[in-house]
C-alpha positions, 0 to 999 in steps of 0.5 A: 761632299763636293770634294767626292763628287757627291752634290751638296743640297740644302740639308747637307747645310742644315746637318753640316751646321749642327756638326760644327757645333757638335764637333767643335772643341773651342767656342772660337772653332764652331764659331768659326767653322758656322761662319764658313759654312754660312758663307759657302751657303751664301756662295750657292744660294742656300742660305735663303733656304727656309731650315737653311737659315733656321740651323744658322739661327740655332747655331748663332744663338748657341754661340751667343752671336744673336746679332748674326742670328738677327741678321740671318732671320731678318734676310728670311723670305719665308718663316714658319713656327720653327723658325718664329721659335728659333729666333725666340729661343735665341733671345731666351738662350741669350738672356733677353727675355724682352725680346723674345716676348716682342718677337712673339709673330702678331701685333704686339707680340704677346 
């Protein structure tokens, strides 16, 4: 897009992540085409960007990288239910049931 003169914004991000996972034919290709993304995204300051930083989450969990997914929902300034869910679904997706109970917004989780 940037390429053709077309300005890239925060859901030109949001999509641009999901298609790397769709697109991909390797694990070890969308893994790599997320990382590029997100650090474009860190280049131009969208990665702070509320559904910006929830798309990472998604694509992190689904690529079984929760360390980054943790990474990226901790460096979040604002959080809403969907990213609180996405963050949940990461560890749900990820076989750590525990935490995804832990995460649960509140006190003590649930």
């Amino acid at each position: 897009m940037g390429r053709l003169g077309v300005p890239v914004d925060s859901y030109s991000y949001a999509h641009g992540l999901k298609a790397c996972i769709a697109a991909s034919s390797s694990h070890e290709a969308a893994a790599a085409r997320v990382r590029e993304v997100h650090a474009h995204a860190i280049r131009r300051e969208y990665s702070s960007h509320t559904h910006v930083a929830t798309t990472l989450v998604d694509c992190y969990a689904k690529l079984g990288v929760v360390t980054y997914a943790e990474r990226v929902f901790a460096s979040m300034p604002d959080r809403n239910v969907v990213s609180w869910s996405a963050m949940i679904g990461c560890y749900a997706k990820n076989e750590r049931p525990g935490d995804a109970i832990v995460t649960l917004p509140g006190d003590d989780g649930f």
